[in-house]
MARKEZA-253056 format. One record per residue: x, y, z of N, C-alpha, C, CB in turn. Coordinates in steps of 0.2 Angstrom, whole numbers, plus 5000, padded with zeros to 4 digits. Glycine has a CB too. Layout:
<atoms>
XYZXYZXYZXYZ;...
</atoms>
This chain:
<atoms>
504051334888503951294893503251294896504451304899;502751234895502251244898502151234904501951234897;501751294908501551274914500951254917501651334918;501051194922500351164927500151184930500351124929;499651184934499251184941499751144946498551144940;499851084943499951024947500550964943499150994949;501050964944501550884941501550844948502650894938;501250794944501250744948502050694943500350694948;502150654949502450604949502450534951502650624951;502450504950502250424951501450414947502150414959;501450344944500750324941500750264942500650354934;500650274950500450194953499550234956501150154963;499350194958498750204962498750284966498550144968;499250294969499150344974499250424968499750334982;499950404963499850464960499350484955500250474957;499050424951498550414946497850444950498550344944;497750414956497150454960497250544962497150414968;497850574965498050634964498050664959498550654965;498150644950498050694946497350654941498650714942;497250604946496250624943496050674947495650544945;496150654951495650724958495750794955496050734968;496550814953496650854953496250904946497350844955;496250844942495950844935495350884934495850774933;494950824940493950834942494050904943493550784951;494550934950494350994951494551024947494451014956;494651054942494751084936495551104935494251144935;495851084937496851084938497151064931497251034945;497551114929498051074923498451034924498551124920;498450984925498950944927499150874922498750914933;499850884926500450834920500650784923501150864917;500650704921500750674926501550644922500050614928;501950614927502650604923502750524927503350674923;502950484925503250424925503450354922503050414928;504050354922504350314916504050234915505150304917;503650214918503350144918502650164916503350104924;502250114914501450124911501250124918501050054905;500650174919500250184925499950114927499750224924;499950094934499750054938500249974936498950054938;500749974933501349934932501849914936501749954928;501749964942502349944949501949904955502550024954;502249934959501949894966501149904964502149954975;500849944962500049924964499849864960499549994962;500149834953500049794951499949714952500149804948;500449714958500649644961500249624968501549644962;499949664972499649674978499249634979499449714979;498849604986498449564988497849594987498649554995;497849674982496949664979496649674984496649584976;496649704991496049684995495949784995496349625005;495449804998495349875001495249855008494749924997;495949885012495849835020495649905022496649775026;495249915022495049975026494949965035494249995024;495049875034495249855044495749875047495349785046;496249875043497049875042497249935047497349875034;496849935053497050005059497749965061496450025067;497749905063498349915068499049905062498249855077;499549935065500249935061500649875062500649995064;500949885059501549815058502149835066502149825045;501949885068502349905073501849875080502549985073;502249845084501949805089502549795094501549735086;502249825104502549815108502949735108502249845112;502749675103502849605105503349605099502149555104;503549655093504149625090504949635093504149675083;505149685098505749675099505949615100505849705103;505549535104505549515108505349455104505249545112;505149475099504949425093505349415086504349445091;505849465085506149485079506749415078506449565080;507149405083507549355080507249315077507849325084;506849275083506249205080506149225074505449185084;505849265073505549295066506149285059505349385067;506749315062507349305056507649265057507949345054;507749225061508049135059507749085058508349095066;506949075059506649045055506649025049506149065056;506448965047506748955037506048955035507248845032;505548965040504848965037504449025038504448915041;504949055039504949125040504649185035505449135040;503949215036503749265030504249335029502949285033;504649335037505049385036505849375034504849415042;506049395029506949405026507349475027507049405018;507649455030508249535031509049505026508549565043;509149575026509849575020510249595026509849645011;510649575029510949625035511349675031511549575041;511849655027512249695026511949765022512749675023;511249745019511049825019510549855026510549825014;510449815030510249825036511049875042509849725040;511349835040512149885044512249945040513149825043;512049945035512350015028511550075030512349965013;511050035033510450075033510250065040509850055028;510450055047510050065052509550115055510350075055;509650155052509150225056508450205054509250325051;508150185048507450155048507350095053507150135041;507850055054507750005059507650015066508249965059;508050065067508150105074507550135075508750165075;507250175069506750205071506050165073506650245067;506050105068505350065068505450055077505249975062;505850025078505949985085505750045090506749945087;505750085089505650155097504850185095506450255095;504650145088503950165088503550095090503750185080;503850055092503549965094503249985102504449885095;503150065105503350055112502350065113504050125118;502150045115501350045117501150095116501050035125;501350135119501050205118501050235111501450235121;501450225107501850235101501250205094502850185101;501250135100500750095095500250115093500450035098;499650145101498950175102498950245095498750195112;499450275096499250335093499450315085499650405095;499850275083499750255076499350215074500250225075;498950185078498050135077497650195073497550105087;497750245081497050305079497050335071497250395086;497850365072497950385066497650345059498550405066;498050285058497750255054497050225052498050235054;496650215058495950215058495650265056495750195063;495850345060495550395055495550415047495650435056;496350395046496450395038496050345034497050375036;495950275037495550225033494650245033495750145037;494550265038493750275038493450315035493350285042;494050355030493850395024494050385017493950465024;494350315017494550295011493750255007495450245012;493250225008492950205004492550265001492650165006;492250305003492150365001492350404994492350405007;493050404994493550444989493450364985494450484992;493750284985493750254983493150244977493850244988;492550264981491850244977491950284973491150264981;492050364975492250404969492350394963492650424969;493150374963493650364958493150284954494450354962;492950244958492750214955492250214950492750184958;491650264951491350284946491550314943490950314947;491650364942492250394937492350384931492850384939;492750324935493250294928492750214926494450274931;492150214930491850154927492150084927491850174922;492450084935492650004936491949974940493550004942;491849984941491249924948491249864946490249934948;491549844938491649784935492249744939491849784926;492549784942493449774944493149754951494049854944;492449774955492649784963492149714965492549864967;492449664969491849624974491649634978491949574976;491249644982490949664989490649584991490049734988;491149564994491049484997491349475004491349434992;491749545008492249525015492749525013492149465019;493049495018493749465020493849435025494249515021;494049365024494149315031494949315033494049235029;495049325039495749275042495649255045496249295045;496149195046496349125047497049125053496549095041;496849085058497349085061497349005062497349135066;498048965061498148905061498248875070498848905056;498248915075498848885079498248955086500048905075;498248905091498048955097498448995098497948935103;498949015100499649045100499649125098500149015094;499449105090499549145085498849185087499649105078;498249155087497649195089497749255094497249135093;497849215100497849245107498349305103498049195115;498949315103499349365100498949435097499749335094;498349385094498049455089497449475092497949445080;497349455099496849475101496849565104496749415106;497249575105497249645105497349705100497749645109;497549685095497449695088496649705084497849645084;496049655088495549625085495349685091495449535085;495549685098495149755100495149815098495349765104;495849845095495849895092495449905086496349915092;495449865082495249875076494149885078495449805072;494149835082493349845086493249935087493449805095;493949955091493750035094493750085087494350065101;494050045084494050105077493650085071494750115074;493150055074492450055072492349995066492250135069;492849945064492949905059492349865062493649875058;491849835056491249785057491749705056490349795049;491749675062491949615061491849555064492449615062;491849505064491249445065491949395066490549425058;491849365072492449305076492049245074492549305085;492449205071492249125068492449075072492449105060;492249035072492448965073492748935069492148925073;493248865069493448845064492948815058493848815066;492548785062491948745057491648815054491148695063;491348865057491148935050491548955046491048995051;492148945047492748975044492748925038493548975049;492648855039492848805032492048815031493248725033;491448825034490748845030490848885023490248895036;491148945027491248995022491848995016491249075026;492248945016492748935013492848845012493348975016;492548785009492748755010493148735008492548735011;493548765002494048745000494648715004494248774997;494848795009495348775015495748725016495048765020;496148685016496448595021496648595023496748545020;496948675026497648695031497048685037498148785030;497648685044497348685048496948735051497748685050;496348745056496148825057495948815065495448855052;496048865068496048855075495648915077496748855078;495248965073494849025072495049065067494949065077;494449125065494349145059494049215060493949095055;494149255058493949305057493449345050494449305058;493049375050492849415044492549485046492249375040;492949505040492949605040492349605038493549665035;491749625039491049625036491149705033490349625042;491049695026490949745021491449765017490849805024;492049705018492749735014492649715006493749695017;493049745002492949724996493849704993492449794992;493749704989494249674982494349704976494049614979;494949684973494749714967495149634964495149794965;494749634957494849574952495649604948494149574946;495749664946496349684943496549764943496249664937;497149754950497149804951497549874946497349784956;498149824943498249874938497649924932498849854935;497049864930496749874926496449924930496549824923;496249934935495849984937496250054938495449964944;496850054938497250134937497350144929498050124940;497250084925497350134919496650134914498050104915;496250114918495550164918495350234920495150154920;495850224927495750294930496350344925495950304940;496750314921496950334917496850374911497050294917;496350344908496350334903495650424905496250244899;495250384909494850454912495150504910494750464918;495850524914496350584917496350594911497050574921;496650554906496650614898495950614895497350584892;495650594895494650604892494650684895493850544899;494750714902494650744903495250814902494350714908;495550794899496050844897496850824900495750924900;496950804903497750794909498250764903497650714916;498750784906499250764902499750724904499550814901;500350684900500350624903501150634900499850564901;501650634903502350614901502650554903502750654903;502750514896503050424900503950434902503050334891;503850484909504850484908504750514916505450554901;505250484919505250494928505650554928505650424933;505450584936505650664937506350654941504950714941;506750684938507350684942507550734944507850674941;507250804945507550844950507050904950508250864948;506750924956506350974958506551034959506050964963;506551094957506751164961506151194962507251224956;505951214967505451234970505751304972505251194975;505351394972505551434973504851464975505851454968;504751534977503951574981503651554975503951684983;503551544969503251564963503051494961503651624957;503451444962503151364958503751304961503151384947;503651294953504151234952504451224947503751174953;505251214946505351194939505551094940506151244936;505551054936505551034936505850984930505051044939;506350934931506650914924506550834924507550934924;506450824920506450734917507050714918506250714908;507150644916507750614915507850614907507650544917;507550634901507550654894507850704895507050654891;508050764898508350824901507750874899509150844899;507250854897506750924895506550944902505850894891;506151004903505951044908505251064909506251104906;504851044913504151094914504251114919503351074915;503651144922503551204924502951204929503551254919;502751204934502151204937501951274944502051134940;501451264947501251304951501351224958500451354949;501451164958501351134965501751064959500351124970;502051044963502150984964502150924968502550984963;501550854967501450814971501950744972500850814970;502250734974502850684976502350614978503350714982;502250564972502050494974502150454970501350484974;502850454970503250394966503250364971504050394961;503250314977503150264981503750264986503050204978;504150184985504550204987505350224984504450174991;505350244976505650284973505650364978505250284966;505350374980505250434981505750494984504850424984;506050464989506850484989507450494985507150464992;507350454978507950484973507650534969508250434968;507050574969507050644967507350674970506450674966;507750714966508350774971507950844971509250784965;507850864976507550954978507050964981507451004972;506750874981506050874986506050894995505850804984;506650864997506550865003506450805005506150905005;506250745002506350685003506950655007506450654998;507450665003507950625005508050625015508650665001;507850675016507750675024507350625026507550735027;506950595024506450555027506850465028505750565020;506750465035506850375034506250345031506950335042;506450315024505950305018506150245019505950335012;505950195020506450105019505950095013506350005027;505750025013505649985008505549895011506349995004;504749885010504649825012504649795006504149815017;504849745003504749714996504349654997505349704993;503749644993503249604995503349564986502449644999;502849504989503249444982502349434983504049354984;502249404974501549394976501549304967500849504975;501349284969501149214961500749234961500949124961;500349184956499649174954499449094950499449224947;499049064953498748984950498249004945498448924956;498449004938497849014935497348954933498149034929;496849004933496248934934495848924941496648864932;496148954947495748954951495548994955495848924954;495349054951495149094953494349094956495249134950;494149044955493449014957493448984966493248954950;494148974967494348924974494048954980495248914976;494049024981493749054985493349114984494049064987;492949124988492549184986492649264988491849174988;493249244992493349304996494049304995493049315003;494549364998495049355000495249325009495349404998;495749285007495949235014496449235014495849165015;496449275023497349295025497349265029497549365029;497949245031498349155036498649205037498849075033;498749225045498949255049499449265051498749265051;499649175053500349155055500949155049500249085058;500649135043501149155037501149235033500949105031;500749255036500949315033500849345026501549315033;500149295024500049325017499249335015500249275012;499049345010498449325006498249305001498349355006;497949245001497449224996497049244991497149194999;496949274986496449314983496249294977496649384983;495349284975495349274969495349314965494949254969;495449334959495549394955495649364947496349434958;495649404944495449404936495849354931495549474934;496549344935497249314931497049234934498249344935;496749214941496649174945496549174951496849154944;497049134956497249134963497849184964497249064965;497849224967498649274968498749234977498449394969;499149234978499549214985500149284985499949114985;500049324991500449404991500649394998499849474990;501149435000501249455007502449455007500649365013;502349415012503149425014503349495015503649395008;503649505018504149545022504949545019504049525030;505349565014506049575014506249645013506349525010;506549635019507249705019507649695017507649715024;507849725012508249735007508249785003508249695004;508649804998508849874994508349884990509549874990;508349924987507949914980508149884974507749974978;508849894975509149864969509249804967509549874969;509049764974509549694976509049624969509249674988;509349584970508949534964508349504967509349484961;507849494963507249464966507449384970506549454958;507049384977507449304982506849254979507349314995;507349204976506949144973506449104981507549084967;506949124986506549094993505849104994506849134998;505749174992505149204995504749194990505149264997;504749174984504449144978504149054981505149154970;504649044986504748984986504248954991505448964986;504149014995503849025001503049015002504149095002;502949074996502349064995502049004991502149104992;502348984989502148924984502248864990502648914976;502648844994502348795001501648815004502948805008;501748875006501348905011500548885006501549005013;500348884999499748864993499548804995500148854985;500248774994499948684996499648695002500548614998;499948705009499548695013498948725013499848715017;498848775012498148785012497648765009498048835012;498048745000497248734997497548644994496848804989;498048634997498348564993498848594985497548504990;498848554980499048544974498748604969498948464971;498848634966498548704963498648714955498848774966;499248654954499748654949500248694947499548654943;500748724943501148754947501248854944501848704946;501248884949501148934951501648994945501348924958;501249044942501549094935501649154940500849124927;501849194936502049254937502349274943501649304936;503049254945503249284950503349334950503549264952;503449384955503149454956503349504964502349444955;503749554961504249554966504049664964505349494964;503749704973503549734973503949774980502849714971;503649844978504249894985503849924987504949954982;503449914994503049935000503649985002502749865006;503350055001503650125004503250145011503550184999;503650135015503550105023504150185026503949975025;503750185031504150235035503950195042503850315034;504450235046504750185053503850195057505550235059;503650215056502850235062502350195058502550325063;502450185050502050155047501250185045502150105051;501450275044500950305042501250335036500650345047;500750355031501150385027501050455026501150365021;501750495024501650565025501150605020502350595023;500750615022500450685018500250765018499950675017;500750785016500750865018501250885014500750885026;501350955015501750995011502650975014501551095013;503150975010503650965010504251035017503850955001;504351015023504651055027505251125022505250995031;505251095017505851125011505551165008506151065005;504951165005504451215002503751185000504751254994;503251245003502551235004502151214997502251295008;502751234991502451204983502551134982502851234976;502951094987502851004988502650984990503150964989;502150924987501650914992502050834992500750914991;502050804997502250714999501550675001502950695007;501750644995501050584996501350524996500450584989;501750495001502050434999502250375006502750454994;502350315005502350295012501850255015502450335015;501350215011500750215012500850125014500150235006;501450095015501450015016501149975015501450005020;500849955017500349905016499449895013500449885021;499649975012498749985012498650035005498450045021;499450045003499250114998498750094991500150144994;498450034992497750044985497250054987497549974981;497050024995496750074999496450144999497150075003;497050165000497350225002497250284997497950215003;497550254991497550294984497150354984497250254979;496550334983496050384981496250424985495250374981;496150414993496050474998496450494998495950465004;496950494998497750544999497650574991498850495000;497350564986497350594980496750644980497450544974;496250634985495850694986496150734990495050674988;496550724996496750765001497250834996497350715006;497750784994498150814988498050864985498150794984;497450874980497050894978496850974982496650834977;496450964987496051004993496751044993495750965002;497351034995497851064998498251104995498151025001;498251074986498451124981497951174979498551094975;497351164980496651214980496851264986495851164982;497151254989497251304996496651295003497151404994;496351225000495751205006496051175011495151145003;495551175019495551115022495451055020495351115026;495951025022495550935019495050935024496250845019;494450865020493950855024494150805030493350835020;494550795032494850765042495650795040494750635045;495450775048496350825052496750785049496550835064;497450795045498050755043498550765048498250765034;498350815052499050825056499450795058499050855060;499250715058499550665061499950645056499150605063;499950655051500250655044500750685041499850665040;500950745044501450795041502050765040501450845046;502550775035503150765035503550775042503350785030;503250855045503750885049503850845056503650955049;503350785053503450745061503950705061502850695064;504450695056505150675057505750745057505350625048;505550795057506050875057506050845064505550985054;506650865066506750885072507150965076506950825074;
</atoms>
């Protein structure tokens, strides 16, 4: 049985960035997951690196807002009730993190995690020789409706204090810099300095293809069960073979809780499942990506064409992909840019969201040989690199370079 440095698990962006890192720093590592790397959630995604993306999807204004939000038919947000009655506790929990206070310290945190993700980002990106993959052109939002504006004006402040470069438009600069546009605009926003990627899976399985250049090892079969003891890790496939390591890093997404022996299963781990098309052939329509604020999505040019990403449904992991929310985006197309023709790949993806809306990084409460890298919602392509250099530092026995303490799993132990 051979033994690792490091088994990773998961080979979306965030694991594939952990056993490159782990790789660089000179670590044996075996990466295991039954789908081709960057084939899950990171492949379907809005493409953007929102390093703005401080403030959370938790906000003192949803209790108060949440019905409207699920009775609407125009609605970016769907809930399953009856798996919402079988699963309360992540609901319970998001709502007691909605309280102001609850808000400010989840901003901080997440602004300090984001203002070290380009850094590790750049990295990986040289590396594995993508710069062909990335655009440095911004990011615009859009807001249709005064209403909706003023709403996010205190959002637009925090992101200000946590140091995001951003520039308030008018609606006439907003269709300057985009005239494709037809939807309505009532103000506009731009993240000065954000970037894109043209194809995001393609850029994991370069970092891929690196990881084995450089020696790493690669098993196509998902890990089902962890024994962690003083001395390592054993560790079994679903094929029932066995390795063997000195650390195990946990970043199958939001899979992540059906590995049995991690310590997971304690975690309120939900699941935001986000739906994303593509209009092939117009990917020329805009130059940047364009988020509509009030629907809940993004616009992005990219390599297949125009992607349209976003929505919000609660629901299982199992459940069948909602032809609604397919149906959703593709209204929400017309409005913005008119007729497009009609819209490929529908694409149905599992945002691994925890109730505070940070994701855990740190050693597993259950044994200091697990590390949890997972939970990254809405930002994990973002995010990737950095939790996979942290990762990395922490299997080395280093400090990571900034405080994660905000991060710890053991902030759900009670």
């Amino acid at each position: 049985m051979q033994n690792f440095d490091l088994i990773v698990a998961g080979a979306g962006i965030v694991g594939m960035s952990t056993a490159l890192w782990a790789r660089k720093d000179g670590m044996r590592v075996l990466l295991c997951d039954g789908n081709l790397p960057g084939s899950g959630t990171t492949s379907g995604s809005a493409c953007t690196i929102a390093t703005y993306a401080s403030v959370p999807i938790n906000s003192p204004s949803i209790p108060a807002s949440l019905p409207r939000l699920l009775t609407r038919s125009d609605s970016p947000l769907s809930f399953d009730w009856k798996y919402g009655l079988r699963n309360p506790r992540w609901m319970l929990s998001f709502l007691s993190h909605c309280r102001a206070s609850k808000v400010r310290h989840i901003s901080s945190q997440l602004g300090l995690l984001l203002s070290h993700a380009n850094s590790s980002l750049d990295e990986m990106i040289s590396e594995c020789s993508a710069d062909d993959l990335i655009v440095d052109n911004d990011c615009m939002y859009i807001w249709s409706t005064e209403a909706g504006f003023d709403a996010a004006l205190g959002g637009i402040a925090t992101q200000r204090a946590n140091g995001v470069a951003l520039e308030l438009l008018t609606a006439d600069e907003a269709r300057d810099l985009e005239p494709s546009l037809k939807g309505k605009i009532h103000k506009g926003l731009k993240f000065k300095g954000a970037r894109h990627v043209l194809n995001p899976q393609e850029l994991v399985i370069r970092m891929h293809r690196r990881f084995l250049e450089l020696g790493g090892k690669w098993i196509q079969d998902n890990v089902r069960t962890v024994v962690p003891d003083k001395a390592g890790v054993t560790v079994a496939l679903e094929n029932d073979d066995t390795v063997s390591g000195d650390y195990f890093a946990l970043a199958a997404g939001a899979f992540s809780t059906r590995i049995r022996g991690t310590g997971a299963e304690y975690l309120p781990l939900g699941v935001e499942r986000g739906y994303s098309i593509v209009y092939p052939g117009h990917g020329a329509i805009t130059s940047r990506p364009v988020g509509w604020a009030e629907a809940g999505l993004y616009a992005t040019p990219m390599a297949q064409g125009l992607r349209f990403a976003g929505t919000v449904e609660i629901a299982s992991l199992d459940a069948p992909s909602n032809p609604r929310n397919i149906d959703y985006l593709h209204k929400r197309s017309l409005e913005m840019f008119g007729p497009l023709g009609a819209p490929e790949k529908p694409w149905l993806g599992y945002r691994p969201t925890l109730p505070d809306s940070l994701p855990v990084i740190g050693p597993s409460p259950k044994s200091e040989r697990v590390i949890f890298a997972f939970g990254h919602q809405h930002v994990g392509l973002t995010l990737g690199p950095v939790t996979g250099r942290v990762v990395s530092e922490l299997v080395r026995g280093k400090l990571p370079h900034f405080d994660i303490s905000g991060l710890t799993p053991r902030r759900f132990w009670s």
